[in-house]
C-alpha positions as CSV (number, residue, x, y, z in Angstrom):
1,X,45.6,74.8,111.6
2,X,48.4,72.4,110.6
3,X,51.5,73.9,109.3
4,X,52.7,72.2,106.0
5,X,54.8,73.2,103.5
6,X,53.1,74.1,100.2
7,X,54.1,71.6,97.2
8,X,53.9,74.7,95.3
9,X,56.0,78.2,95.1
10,X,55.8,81.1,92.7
11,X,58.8,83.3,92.5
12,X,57.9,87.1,93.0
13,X,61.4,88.9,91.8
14,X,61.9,86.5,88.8
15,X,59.3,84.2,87.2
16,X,56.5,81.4,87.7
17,X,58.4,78.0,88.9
18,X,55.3,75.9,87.7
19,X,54.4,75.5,84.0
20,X,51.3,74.5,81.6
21,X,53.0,71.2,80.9
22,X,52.9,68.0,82.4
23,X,49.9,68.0,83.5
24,X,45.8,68.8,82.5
25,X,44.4,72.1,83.1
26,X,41.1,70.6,83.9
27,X,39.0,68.0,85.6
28,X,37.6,65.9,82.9
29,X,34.9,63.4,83.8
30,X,32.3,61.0,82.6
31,X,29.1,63.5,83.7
32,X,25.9,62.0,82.6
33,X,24.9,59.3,79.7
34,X,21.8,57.7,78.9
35,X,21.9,53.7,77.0
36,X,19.5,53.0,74.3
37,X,15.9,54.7,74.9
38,X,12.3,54.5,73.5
39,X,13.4,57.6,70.7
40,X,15.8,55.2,68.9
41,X,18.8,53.2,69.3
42,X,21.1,55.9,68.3
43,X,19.5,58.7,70.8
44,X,21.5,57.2,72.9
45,X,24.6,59.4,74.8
46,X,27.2,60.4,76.8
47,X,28.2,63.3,78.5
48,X,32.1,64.5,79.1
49,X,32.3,67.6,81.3
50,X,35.7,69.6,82.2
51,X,34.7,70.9,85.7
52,X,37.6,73.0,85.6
53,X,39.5,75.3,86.7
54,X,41.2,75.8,83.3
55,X,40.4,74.8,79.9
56,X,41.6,70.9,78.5
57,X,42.4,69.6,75.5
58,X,41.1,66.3,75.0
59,X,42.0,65.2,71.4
60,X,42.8,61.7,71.3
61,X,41.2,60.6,74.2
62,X,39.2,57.5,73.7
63,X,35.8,56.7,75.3
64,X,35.1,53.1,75.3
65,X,33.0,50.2,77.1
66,X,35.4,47.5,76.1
67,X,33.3,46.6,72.6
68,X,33.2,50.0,71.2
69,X,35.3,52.7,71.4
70,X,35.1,56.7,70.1
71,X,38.0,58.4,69.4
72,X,37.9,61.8,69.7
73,X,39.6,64.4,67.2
74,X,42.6,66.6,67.6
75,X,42.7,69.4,69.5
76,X,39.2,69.4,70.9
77,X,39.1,71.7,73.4
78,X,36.4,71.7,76.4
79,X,36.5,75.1,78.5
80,X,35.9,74.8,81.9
81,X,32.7,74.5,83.1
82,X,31.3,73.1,79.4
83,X,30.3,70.3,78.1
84,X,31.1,67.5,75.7
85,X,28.0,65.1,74.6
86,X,28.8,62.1,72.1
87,X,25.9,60.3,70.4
88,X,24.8,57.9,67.6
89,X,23.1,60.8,65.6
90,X,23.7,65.0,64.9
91,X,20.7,66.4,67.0
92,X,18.8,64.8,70.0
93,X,14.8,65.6,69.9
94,X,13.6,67.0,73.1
95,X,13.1,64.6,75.5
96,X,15.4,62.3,74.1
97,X,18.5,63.5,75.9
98,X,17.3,67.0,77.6
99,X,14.0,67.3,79.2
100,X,14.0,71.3,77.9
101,X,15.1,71.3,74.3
102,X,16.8,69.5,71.1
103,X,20.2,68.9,71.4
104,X,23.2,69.4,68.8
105,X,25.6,67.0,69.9
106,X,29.4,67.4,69.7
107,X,30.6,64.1,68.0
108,X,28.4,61.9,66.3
109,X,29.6,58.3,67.0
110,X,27.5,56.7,63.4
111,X,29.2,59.3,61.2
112,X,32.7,60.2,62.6
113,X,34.3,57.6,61.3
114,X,36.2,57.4,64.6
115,X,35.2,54.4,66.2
116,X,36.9,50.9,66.2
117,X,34.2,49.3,64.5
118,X,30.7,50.0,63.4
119,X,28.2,51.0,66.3
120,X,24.9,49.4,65.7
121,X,22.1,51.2,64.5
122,X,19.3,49.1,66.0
123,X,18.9,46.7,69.0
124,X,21.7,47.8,71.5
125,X,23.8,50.5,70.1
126,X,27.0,51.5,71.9
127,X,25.8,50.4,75.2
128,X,23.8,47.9,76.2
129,X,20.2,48.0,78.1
130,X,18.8,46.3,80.8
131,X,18.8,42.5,82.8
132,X,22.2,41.8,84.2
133,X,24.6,44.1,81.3
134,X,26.7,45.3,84.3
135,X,27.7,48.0,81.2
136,X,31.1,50.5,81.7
137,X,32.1,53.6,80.6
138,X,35.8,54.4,80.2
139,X,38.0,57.9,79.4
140,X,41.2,56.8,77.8
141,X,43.7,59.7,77.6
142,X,46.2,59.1,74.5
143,X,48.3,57.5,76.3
144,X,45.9,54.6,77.3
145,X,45.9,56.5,81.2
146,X,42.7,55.9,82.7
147,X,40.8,59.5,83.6
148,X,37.5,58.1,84.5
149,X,35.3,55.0,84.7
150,X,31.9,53.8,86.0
151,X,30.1,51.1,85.5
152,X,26.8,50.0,86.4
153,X,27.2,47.1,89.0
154,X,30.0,44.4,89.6
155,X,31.5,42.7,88.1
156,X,31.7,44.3,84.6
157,X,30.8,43.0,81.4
158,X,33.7,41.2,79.3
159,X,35.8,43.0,77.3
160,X,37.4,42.7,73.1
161,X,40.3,43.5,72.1
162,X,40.2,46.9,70.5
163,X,42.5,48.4,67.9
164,X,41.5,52.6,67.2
165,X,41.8,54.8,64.2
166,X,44.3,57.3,63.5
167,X,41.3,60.1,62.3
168,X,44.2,60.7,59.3
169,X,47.2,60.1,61.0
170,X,46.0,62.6,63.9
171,X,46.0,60.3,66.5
172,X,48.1,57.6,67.2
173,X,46.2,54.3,66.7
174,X,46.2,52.5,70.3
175,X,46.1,48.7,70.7
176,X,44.3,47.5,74.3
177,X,42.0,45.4,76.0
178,X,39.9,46.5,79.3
179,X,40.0,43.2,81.0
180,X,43.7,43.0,81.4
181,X,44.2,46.7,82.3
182,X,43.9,47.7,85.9
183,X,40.8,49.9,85.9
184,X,39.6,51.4,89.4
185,X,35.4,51.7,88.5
186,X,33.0,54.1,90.6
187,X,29.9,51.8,90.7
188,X,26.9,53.3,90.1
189,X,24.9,50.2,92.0
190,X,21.6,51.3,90.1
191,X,19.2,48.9,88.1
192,X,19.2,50.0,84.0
193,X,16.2,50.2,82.2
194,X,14.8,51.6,79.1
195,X,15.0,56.1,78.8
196,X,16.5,56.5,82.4
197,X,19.2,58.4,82.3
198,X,22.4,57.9,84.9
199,X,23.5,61.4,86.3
200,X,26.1,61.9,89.3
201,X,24.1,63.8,92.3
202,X,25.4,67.1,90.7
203,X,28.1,68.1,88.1
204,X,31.3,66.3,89.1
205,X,30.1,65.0,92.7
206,X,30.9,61.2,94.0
207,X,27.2,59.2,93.9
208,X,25.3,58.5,91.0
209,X,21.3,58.8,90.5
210,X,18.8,57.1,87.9
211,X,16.5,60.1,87.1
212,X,14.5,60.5,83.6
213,X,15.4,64.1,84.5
214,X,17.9,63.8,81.7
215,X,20.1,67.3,80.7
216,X,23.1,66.2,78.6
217,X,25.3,69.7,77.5
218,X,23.5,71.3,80.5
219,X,23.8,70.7,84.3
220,X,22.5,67.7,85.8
221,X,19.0,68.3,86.9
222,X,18.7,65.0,90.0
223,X,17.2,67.3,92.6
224,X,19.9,66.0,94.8
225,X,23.0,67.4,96.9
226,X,26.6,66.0,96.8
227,X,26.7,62.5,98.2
228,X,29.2,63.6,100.6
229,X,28.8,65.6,104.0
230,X,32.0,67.6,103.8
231,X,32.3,71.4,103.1
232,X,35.2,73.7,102.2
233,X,36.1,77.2,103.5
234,X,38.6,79.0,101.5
235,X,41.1,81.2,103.4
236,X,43.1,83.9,101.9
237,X,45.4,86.3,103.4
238,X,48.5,88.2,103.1
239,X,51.8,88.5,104.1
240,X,53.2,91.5,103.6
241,X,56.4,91.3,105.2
242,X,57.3,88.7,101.6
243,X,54.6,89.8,99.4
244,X,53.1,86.7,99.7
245,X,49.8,84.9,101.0
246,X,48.8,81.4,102.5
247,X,45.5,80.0,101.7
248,X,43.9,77.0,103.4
249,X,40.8,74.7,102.4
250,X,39.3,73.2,105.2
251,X,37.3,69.6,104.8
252,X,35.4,68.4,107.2
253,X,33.0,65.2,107.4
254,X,32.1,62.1,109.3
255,X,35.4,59.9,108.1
256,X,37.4,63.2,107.1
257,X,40.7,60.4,106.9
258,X,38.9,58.3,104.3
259,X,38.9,61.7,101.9
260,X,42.6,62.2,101.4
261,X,44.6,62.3,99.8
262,X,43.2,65.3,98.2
263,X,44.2,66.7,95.2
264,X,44.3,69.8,93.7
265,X,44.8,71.7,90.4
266,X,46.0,74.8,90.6
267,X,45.3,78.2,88.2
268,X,46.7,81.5,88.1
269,X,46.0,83.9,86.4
270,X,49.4,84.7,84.6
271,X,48.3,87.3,82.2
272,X,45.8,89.1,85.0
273,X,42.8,88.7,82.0
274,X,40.3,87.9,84.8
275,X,40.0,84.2,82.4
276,X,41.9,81.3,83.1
277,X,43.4,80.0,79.3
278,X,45.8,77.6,77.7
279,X,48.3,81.1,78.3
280,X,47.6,80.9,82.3
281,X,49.5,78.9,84.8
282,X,48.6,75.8,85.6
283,X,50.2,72.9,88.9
284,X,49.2,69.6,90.1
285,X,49.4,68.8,94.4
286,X,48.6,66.0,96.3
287,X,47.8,66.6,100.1
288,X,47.7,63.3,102.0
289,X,47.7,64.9,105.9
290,X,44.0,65.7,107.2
291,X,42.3,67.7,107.4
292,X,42.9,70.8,105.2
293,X,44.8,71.6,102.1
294,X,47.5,74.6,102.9
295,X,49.5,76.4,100.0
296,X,51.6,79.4,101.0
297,X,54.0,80.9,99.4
298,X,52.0,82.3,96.9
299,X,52.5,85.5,95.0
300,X,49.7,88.2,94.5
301,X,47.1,87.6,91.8
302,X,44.2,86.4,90.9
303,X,43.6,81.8,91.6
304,X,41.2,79.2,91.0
305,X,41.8,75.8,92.4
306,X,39.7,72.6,91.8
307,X,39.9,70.0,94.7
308,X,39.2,66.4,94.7
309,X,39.0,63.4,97.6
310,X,40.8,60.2,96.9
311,X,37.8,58.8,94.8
312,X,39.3,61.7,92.2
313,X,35.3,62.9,92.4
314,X,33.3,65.5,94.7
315,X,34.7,68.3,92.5
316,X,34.7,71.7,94.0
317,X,35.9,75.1,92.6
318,X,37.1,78.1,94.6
319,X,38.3,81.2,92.8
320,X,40.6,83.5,95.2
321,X,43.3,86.8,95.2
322,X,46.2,86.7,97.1
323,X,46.6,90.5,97.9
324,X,49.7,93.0,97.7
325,X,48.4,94.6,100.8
326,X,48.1,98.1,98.7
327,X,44.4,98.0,98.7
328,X,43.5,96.2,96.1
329,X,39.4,95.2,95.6
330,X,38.4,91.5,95.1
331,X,36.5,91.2,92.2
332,X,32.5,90.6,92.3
333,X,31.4,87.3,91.6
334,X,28.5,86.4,90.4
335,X,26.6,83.7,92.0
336,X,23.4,83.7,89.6
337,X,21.0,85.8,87.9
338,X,17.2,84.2,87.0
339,X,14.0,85.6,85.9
340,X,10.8,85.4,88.4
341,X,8.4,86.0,86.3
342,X,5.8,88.9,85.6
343,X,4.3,90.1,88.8
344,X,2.1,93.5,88.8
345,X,2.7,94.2,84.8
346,X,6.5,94.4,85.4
347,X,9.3,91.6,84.8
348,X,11.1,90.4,87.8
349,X,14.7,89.8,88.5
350,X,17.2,88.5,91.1
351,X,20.6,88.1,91.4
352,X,23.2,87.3,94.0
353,X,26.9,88.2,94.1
354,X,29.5,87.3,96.7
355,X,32.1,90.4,97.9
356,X,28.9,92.3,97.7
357,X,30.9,95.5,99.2
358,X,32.5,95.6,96.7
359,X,29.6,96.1,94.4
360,X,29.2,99.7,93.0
361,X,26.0,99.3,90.2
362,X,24.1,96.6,88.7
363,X,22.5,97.6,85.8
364,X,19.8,95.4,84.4
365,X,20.1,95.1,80.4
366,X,17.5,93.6,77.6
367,X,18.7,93.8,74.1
368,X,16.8,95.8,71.8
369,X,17.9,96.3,67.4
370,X,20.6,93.5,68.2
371,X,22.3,95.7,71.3
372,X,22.0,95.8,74.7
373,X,20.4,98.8,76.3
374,X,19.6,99.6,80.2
375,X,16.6,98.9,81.6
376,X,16.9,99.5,85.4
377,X,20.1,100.6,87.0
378,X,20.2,100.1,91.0
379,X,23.1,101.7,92.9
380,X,24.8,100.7,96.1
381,X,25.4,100.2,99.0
382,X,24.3,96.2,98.3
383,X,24.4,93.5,101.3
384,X,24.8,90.1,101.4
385,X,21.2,89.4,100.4
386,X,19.7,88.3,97.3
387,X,18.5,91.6,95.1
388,X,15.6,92.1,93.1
389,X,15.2,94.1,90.5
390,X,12.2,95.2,88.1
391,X,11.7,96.1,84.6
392,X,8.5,97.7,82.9
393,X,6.9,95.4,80.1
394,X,9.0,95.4,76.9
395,X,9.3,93.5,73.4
396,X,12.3,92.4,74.2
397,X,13.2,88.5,75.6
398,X,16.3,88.3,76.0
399,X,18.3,90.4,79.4
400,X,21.8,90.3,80.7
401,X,23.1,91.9,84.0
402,X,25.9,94.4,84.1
403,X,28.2,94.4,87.1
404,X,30.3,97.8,88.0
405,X,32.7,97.0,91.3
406,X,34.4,100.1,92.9
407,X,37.8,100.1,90.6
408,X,34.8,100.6,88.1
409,X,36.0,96.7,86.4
410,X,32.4,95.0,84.6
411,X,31.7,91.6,84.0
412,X,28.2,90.3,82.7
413,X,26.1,87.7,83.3
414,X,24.8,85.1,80.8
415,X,22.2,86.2,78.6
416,X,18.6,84.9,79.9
417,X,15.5,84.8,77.9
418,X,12.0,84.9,79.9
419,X,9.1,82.9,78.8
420,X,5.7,84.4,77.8
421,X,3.9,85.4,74.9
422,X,6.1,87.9,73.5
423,X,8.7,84.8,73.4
424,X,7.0,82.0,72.2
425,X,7.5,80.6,68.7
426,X,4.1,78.6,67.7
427,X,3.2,76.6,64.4
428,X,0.5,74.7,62.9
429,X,-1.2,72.5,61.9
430,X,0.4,69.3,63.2
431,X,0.0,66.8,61.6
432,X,1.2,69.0,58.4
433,X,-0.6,67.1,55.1
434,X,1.5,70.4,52.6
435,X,2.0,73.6,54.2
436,X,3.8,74.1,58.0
437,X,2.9,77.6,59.7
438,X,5.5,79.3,61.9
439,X,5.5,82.4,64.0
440,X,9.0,84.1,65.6
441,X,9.6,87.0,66.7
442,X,12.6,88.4,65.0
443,X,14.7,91.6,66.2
444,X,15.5,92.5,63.2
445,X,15.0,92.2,59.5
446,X,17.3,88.9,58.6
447,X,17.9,86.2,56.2
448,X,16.9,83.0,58.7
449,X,18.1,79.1,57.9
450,X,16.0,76.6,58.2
451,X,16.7,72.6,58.9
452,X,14.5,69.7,58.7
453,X,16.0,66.3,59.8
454,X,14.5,62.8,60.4
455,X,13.6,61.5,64.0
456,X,16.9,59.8,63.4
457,X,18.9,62.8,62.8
458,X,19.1,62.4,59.0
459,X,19.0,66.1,57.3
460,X,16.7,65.7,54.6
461,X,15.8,69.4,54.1
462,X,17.3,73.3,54.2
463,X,16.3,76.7,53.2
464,X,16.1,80.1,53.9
465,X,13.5,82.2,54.5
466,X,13.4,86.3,54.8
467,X,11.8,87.5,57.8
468,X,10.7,91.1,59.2
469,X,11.5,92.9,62.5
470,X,8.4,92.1,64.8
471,X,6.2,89.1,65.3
472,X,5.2,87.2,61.7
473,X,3.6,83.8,60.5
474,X,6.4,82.2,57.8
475,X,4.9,79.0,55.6
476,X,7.3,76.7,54.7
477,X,6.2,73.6,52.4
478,X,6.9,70.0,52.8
479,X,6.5,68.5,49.4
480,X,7.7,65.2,48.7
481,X,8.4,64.7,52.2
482,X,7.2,61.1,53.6
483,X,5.0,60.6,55.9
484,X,6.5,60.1,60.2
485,X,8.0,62.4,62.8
486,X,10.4,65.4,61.8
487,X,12.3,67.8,63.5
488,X,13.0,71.4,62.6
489,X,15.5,73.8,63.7
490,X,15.7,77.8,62.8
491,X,18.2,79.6,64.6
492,X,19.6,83.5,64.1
493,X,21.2,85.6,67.0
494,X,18.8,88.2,66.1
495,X,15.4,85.7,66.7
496,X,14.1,86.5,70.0
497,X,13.8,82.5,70.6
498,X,15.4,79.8,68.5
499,X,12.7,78.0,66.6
500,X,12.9,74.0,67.5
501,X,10.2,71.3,67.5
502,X,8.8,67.9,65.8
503,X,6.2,67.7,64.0
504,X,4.4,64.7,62.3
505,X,3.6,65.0,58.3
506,X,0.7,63.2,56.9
507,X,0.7,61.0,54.3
């Protein structure tokens, strides 16, 4: 291992020497985005996502492809790991922008009154389909700082000069034009075409793909593996002669040289909350020597670092502790819980956890009168494998896991809901002539809202409707409603599946 001297230093007797200011606590990057498809003009998107490793506050930031620009509102904040999906229209029929369900979008480009100009409606919207439209995509931060760019082949379309809002004397209105900028574009080097999406190879990698696989606010679904052969090891240790550890990331790869300078955010974890916040601790490195990334010096507590080649892409995350050498248990991770199924009357589990020694109970949970209860608890000793774990038939759709490690600290999993009959939300008849049947499943007796919005996104009708505990059939009437394609939405925590799907009403 080389020996370099770490760019950063925490102070154990006194205080942190790095601070929250200066510099972003996340990764932000242009993730996913789709130009106009068959739905409509304005079903077209984009997708931000903040890979991390803390959260980022992206108000004012401007997203632009040298015609248009969107400018987003103060103090948006994206946590790490989510994302941020901008569009021409509220909600996104299925299919449309996610291959599994509708989506709610997070800034609605037609209605924010945020853009420089109006987008179009019809014909090309923001962006701009097909033959030789070598479109771009560009993250602006308020200063005018490029944070990402791509664009479809070289060289890029021609650029206006665009002046933005001030969303009500927020922001700061910005005056600039692309073309004499200097602007350093990932190609994507793929042929457009009409409801193909454009997703990099997985969340935050280097390498683009043109899949109709499309998953904006959700992780990109390409079937493919990061475009770039190199792989990390994280290190930690302990010295205990300073109270201090050293970790070290090693890359490797064909043409490791051509990777660095790497980069690197730093998190700790000031406040020892197991969350990395806008209150944690946050330091920008560079590390230009192949071919690892060395920090010592570091004081005992709980890290995440997010590491980057010299393309600023090929994101990776590593969460480590730096130990005070009195015995102190690394906290479970979990890797990922999923449902496989119903095999032999019972529902099936599995989950997988790094520090697996570490492990003292998994308890499997499904929720019952709007609370979590256990269903099957499975002691220790674990290994390194994946576990499985069973649960009899129940009413219940919706199960969490709840980890126990041996200083008896819990975290949970996200909540899953399996598929089947018990879940499914049905209706009929479609086409609907006066009268629209629905069946949920509700967990308990509630007051549920209803939405019906155009196949442009337009909400043309609300209600509310009082539904039982248990499985029940709800009419709802569409009177005076024209005759095309609608979409509904009904949504309570306590429904065992959110309701959401088109239907076409006769004329």
């Amino acid at each position: 291992m080389k020996t370099k001297l770490t760019a950063i230093r925490i102070c154990i007797s006194c205080c942190l020497l790095f601070s929250n200011t200066g510099f972003g606590q996340g990764r932000v990057v242009i993730n996913e985005f789709m130009s106009w498809s068959g739905c409509t003009t304005t079903s077209e998107f984009i997708e931000l996502l903040n890979f991390g490793p803390g959260p980022m506050n992206i108000g004012c930031y401007i997203v632009t492809n040298g015609t248009y620009s969107v400018t987003i509102p103060p103090n948006t904040i994206i946590q790490p790991g989510k994302y941020f999906v901008l569009s021409g229209q509220d909600i996104l029929a299925q299919g449309c922008a996610n291959t599994d369900s509708a989506i709610h979008i997070s800034l609605n480009w037609t209605t924010c009154n945020c853009t420089n100009t109006a987008v179009p409606t019809t014909g090309d919207g923001f962006l701009k389909d097909g033959g030789s439209a070598n479109e771009k995509i560009i993250l602006l931060d308020p200063a005018l700082n490029v944070v990402d760019a791509v664009s479809r082949n070289q060289p890029v379309t021609a650029s206006a000069n665009i002046s933005t809002p001030t969303l009500s004397g927020g922001c700061t209105s910005k005056t600039f034009d692309l073309d004499n900028m200097s602007v350093n574009y990932e190609t994507i080097g793929i042929s457009t075409g009409i409801d193909n999406s454009f997703a990099r190879k997985v969340d935050g990698d280097c390498g683009w793909v043109k899949t109709t696989a499309i998953s904006a606010g959700a992780p990109n679904k390409t079937g493919s593996s990061s475009s770039t052969a190199y792989s990390f090891n994280t290190v930690s240790a302990s010295n205990c002669q300073s109270t201090t550890g050293t970790i070290s990331i090693q890359v490797s790869g064909s043409n490791v040289a051509s990777l660095f300078p790497m980069n690197y955010t730093l998190a700790y974890d000031a406040d020892s909350n197991n969350t990395f916040n806008q209150v944690d601790t946050y330091s920008y490195g560079v590390d230009s020597t192949p071919t690892s990334i060395d920090i010592n010096n570091l004081a005992y507590g709980r890290y995440r670092i997010t590491v980057a080649t010299s393309s600023s892409c090929d994101l990776k995350n590593f969460d480590f502790f730096i130990f005070n050498c009195y015995g102190v248990v690394l906290p479970v991770k979990l890797l990922y819980f999923k449902w496989n199924g119903t095999q032999n009357g019972q529902q099936t589990f599995s989950f997988k956890i790094n520090d697996w020694e570490n492990l003292k109970e998994a308890v499997l949970e499904q929720n019952g009168d709007a609370f979590f209860e256990a269903a099957k608890t499975i002691a220790g000793p674990f290994n390194g494998n994946e576990v499985s774990i069973t649960a009899p038939p129940s009413s219940s759709v919706r199960y969490r896991l709840r980890l126990k490690d041996r200083s008896d600290r819990i975290i949970y999993s996200d909540v899953i809901e399996v598929n089947g009959a018990s879940a499914a939300s049905r209706f009929w008849p479609n086409p609907v002539k006066d009268k629209l049947f629905i069946e949920v499943n509700a967990l308990q007796t509630l007051t549920a809202k209803y939405f019906i919005y155009t196949a442009a996104g337009a909400r043309i009708k609300e209600g509310a409707v009082h539904v039982k505990k248990g499985r029940q059939v709800i009419p709802l009437t569409t009177d005076g409603m024209k005759g095309g394609m609608y979409y509904l939405t009904m949504e309570n925590e306590v429904l065992s599946k959110p309701v959401r799907f088109l239907f076409i009403k006769s004329n």
